[in-house]
Backbone bond lengths (Angstrom), bond angles and torsions (degrees), N, CA, C in turn:
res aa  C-N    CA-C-N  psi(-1)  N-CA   C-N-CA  omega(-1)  CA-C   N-CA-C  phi
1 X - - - 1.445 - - 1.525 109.18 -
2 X 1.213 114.59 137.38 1.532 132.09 -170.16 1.381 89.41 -75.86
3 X 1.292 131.94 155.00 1.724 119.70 166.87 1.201 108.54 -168.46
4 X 1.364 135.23 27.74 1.157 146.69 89.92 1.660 132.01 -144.57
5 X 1.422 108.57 -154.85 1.557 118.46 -174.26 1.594 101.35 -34.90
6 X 1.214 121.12 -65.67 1.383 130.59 -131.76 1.619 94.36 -86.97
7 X 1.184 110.22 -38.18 1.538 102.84 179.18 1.894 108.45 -91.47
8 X 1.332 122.37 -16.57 1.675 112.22 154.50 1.577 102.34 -80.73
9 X 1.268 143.37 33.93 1.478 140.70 172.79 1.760 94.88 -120.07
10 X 1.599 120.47 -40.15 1.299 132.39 -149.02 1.683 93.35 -102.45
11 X 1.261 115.37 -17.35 1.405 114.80 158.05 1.351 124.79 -102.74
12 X 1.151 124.83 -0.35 1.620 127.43 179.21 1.896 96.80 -92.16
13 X 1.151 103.84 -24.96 1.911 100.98 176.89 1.613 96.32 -74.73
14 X 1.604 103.86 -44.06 1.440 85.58 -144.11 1.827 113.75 -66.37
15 X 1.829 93.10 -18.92 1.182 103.96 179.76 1.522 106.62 -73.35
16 X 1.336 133.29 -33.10 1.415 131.28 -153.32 1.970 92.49 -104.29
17 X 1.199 127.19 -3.27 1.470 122.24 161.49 1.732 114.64 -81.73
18 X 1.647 81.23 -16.82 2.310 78.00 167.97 1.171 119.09 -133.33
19 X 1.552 122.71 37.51 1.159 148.05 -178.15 1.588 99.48 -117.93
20 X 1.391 118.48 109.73 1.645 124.57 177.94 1.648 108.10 -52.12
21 X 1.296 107.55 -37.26 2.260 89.27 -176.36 1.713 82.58 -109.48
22 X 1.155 149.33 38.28 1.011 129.69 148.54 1.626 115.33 -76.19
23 X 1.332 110.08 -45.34 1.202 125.67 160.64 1.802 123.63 -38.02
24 X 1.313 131.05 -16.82 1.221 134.82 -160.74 1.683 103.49 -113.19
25 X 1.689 130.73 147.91 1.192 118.15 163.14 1.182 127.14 -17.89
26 X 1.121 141.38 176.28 2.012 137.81 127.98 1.298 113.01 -46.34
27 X 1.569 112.70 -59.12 1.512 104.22 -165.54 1.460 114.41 -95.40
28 X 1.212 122.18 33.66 1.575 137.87 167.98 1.758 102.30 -106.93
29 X 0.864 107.57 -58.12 1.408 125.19 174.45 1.703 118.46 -8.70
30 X 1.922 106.71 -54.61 1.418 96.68 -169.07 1.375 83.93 -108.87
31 X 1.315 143.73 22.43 1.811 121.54 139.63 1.438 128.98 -89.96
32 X 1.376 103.10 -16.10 1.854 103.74 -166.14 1.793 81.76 -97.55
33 X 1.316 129.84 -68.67 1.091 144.22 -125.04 1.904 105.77 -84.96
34 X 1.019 123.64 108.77 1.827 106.57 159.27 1.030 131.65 -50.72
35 X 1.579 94.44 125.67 1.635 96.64 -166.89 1.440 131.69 -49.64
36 X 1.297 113.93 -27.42 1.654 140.79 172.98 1.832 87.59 -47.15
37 X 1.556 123.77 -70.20 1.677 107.57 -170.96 1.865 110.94 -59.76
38 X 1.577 106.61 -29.19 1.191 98.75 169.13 1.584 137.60 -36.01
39 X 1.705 85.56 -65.12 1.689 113.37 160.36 1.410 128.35 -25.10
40 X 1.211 92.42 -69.47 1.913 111.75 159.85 1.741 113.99 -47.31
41 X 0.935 109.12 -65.59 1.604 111.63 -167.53 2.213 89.36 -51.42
42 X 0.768 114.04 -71.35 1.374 131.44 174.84 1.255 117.86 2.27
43 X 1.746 92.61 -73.35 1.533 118.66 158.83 1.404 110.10 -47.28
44 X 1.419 128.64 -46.03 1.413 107.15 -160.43 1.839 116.98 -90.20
45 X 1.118 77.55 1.40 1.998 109.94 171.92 1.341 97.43 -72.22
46 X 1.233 113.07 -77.96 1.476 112.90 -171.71 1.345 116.94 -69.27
47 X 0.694 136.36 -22.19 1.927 141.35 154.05 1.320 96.25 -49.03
48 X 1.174 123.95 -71.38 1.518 121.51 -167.16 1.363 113.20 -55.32
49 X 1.271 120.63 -56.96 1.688 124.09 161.26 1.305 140.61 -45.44
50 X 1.609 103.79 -16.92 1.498 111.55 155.59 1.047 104.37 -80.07
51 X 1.421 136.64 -42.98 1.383 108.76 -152.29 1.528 117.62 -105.77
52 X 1.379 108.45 30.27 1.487 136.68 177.89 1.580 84.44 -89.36
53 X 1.844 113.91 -77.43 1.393 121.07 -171.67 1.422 124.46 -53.18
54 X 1.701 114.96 -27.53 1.421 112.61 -171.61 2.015 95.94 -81.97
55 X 1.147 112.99 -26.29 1.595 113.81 168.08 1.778 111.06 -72.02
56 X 1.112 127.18 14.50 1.894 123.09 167.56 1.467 85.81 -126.61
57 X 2.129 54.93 158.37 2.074 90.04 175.93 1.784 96.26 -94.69
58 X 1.459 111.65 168.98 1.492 112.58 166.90 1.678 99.15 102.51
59 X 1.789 105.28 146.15 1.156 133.94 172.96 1.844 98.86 -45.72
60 X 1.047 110.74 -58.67 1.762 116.67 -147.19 2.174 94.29 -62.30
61 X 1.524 104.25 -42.46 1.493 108.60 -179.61 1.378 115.03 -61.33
62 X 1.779 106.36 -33.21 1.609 97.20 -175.78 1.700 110.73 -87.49
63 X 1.100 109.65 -18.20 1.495 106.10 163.44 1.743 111.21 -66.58
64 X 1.016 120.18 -27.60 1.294 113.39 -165.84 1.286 119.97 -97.76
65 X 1.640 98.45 -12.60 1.620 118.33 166.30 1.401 87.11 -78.50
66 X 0.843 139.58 -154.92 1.544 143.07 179.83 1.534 112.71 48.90
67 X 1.368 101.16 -66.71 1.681 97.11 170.02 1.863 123.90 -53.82
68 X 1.162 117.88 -18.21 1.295 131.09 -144.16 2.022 88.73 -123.28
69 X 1.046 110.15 -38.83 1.499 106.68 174.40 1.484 106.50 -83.95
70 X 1.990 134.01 -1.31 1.259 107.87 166.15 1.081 88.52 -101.32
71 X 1.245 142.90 -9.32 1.368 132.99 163.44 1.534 113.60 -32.02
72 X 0.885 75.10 -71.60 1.861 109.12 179.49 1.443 104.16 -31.67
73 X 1.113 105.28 -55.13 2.041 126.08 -142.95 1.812 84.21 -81.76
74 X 1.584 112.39 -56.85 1.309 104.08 -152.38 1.746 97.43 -76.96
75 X 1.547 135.18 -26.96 1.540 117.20 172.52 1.253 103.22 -67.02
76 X 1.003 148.28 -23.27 1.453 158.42 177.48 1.385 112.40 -62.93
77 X 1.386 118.72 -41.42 2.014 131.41 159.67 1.563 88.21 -45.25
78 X 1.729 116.62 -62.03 1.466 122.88 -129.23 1.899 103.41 -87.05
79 X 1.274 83.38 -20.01 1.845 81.05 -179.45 1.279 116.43 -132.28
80 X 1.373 115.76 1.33 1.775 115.29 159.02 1.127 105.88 87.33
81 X 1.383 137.58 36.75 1.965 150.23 -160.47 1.783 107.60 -125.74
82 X 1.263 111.42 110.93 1.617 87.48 176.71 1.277 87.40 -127.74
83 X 1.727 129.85 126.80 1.106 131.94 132.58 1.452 119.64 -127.43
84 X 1.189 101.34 159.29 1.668 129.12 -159.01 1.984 89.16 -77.04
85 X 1.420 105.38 142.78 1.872 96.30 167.86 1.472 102.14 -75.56
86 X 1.401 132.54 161.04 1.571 161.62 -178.44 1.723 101.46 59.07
87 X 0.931 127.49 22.66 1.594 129.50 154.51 1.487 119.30 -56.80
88 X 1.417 101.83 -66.02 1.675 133.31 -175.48 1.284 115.36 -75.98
89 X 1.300 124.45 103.11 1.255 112.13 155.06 1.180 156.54 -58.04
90 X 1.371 152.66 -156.19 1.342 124.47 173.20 1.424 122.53 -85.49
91 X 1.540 132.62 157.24 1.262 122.20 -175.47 1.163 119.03 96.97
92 X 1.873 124.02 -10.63 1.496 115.15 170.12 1.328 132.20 -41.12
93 X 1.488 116.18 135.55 1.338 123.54 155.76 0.952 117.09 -126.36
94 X 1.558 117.24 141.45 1.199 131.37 179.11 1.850 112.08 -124.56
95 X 1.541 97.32 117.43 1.666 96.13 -172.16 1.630 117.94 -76.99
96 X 1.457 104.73 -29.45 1.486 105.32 -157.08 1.415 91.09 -141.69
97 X 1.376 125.51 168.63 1.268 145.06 165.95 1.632 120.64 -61.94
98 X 1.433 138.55 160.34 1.080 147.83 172.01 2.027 112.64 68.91
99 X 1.137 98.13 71.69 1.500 109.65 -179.67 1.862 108.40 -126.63
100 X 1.035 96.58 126.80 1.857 108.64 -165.85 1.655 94.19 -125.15
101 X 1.102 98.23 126.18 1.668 118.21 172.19 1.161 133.44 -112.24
102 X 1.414 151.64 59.46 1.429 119.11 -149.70 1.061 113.87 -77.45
103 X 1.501 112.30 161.51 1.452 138.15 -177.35 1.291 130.51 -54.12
104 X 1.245 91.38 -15.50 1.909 95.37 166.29 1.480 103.37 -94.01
105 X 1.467 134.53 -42.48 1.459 124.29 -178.41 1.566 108.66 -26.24
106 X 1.461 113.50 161.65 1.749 118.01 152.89 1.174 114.11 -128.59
107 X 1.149 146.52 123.34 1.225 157.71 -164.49 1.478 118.04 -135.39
108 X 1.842 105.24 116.52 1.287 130.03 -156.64 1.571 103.69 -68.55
109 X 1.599 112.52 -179.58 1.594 127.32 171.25 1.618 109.77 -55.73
110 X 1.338 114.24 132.31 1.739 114.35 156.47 1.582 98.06 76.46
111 X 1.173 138.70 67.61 1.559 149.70 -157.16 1.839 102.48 -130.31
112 X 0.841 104.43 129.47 1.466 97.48 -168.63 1.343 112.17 -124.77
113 X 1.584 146.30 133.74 1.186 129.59 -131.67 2.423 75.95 -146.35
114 X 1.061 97.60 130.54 1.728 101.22 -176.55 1.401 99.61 -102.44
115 X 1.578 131.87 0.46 1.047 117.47 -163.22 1.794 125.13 104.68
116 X 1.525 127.49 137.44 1.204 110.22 167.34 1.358 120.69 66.46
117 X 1.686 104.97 35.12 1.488 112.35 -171.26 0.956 144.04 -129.21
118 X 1.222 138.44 102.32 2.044 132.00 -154.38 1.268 95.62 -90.96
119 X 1.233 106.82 155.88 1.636 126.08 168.25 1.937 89.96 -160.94
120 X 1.661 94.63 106.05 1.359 96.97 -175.92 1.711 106.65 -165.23
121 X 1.109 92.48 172.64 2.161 87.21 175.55 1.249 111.83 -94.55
122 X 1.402 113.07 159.42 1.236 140.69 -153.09 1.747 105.12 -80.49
123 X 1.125 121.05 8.09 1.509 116.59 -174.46 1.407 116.80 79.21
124 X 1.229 130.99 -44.45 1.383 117.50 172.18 1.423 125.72 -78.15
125 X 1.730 116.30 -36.39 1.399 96.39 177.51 1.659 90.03 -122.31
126 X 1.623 109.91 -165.90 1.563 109.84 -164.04 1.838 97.65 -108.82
127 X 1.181 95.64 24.07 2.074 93.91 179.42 1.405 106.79 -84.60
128 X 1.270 86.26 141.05 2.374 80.50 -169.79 1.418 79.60 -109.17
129 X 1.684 117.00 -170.10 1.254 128.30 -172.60 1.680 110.78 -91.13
130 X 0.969 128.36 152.93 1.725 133.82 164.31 1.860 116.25 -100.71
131 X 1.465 114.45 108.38 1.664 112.49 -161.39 1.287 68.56 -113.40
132 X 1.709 107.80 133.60 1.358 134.54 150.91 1.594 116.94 -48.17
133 X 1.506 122.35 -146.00 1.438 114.64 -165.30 2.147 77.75 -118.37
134 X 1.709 83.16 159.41 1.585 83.63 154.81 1.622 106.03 74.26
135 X 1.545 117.07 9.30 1.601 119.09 -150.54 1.873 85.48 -104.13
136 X 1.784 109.44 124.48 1.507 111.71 157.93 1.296 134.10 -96.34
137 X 1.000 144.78 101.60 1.190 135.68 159.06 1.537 120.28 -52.51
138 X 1.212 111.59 129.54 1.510 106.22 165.13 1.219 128.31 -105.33
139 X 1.196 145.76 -177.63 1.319 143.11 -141.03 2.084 124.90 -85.84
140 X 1.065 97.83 83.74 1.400 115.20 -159.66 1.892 119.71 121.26
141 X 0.907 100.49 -29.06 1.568 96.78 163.78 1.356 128.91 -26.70
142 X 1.339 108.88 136.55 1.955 114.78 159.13 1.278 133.65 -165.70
143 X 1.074 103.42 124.39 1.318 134.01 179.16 1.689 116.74 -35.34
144 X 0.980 152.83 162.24 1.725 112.19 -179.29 1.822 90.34 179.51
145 X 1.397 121.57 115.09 1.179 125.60 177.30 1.575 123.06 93.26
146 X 1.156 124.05 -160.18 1.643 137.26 -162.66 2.018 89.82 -95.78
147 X 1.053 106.61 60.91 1.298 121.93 159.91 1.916 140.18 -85.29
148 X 1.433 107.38 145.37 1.504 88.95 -158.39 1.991 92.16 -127.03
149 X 0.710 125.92 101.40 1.641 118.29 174.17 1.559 119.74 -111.19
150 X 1.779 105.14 152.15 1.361 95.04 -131.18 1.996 74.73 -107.95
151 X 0.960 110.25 177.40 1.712 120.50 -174.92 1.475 83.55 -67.83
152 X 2.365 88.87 155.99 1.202 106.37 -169.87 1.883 148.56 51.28
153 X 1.695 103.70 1.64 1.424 129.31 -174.21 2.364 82.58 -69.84
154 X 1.229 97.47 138.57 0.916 114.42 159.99 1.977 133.63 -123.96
155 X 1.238 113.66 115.60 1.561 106.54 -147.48 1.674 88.05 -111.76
156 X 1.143 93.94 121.29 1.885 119.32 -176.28 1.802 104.24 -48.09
157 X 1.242 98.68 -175.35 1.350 115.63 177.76 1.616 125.20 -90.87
158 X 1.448 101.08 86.31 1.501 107.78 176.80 1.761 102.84 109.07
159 X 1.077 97.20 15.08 1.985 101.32 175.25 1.396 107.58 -79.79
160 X 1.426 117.20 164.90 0.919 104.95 173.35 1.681 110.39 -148.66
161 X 1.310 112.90 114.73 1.758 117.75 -171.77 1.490 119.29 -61.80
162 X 1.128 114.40 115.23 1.595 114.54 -173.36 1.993 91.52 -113.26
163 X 1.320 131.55 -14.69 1.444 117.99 -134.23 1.791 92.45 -148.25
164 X 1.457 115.55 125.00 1.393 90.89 167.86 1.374 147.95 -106.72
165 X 1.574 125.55 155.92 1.528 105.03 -155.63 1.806 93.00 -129.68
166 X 1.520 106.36 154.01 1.186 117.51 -125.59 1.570 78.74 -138.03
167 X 1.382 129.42 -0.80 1.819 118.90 -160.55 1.327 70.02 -123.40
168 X 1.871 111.49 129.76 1.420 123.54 174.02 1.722 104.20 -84.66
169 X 1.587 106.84 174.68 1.328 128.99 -151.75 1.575 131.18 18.69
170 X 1.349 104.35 29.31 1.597 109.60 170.97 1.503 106.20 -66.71
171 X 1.750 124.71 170.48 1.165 132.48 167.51 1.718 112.48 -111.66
172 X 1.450 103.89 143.80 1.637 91.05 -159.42 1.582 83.58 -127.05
173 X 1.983 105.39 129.10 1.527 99.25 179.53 1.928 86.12 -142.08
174 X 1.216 79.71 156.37 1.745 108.19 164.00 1.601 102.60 83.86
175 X 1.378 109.05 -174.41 2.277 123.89 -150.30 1.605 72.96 -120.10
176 X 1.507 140.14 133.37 1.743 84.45 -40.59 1.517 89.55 -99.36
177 X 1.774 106.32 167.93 1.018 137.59 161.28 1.535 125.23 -2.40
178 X 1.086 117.76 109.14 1.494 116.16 179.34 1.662 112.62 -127.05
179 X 1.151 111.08 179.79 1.737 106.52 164.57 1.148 101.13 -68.05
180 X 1.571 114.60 176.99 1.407 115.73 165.84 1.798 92.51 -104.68
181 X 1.384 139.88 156.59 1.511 144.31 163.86 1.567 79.06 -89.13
182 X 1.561 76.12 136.46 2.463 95.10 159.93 1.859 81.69 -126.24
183 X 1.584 93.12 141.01 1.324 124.87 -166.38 1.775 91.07 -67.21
């Protein structure tokens, strides 16, 4: 939870130092950059800004929560991203469009999202997964059930986590999910 200025200031860098046009002026931004990464950065603006406002007391925060969650809602129509505010820790990136989170998951510092990605429960019970810090998804990946991953686990392209693993910076590929062996 954001809970005040200095730490929604200390998370808007950390997110916009691993965000590709976060890095660029404002007014460079909509000539160099596609608008699609625009979109994204946007979203992760307004995520962050709710959950500065949904953490105050007072009239002026709950208006601004509200304003800041259709923020939220309508880049979220435009680029196919749903996460819940206080899930994400600081430092998100998100490369590509269509990333679904549910609201029970927790998801550590520096988390990197490739696109095309669930992190959600398994349908029978309501336990979402827990991704350590430093955790990548790659492009189609998902996470799936009462899952526990340990910092730095990196999960291949199109894997999918049924099982949880607990030995940090391994690479996790194939249905379901395994280590990868390095020769």
């Amino acid at each position: 939870m954001i809970r005040n200025r200095e730490e929604l200031k200390k998370c808007l860098a950390a997110d916009r130092a691993r965000t590709e046009v976060g890095m660029l002026p404002r007014w460079i931004r909509g000539f160099v950059c596609r608008e699609f990464y625009f979109l994204i950065w946007c979203y992760i603006k307004a995520l962050r800004m709710e959950e500065y406002h949904t953490g105050q007391k007072g009239f002026y925060h709950r208006l601004f929560h509200y304003f800041w969650r259709r923020k939220r809602n309508r880049y979220g129509e435009k680029t196919g991203i749903f996460l819940e505010p206080e899930v994400c820790g600081p430092g998100l990136c998100i490369w590509h469009n269509n990333v679904v989170v549910n609201s029970r998951a927790v998801i550590g510092r520096n988390c990197t999202f490739h696109g095309n990605n669930c992190v959600g429960n398994d349908g029978f019970s309501q336990e979402a997964p827990v991704l350590g810090n430093s955790v990548t998804l790659g492009t189609g990946a998902s996470v799936i059930g009462d899952v526990t991953l340990a910092d730095g686990i990196t999960v291949g392209a199109g894997a999918v986590v049924l099982h949880s693993f607990h030995e940090p910076g391994i690479t996790l590929v194939g249905i379901p999910a395994r280590p990868l062996k390095r020769p």
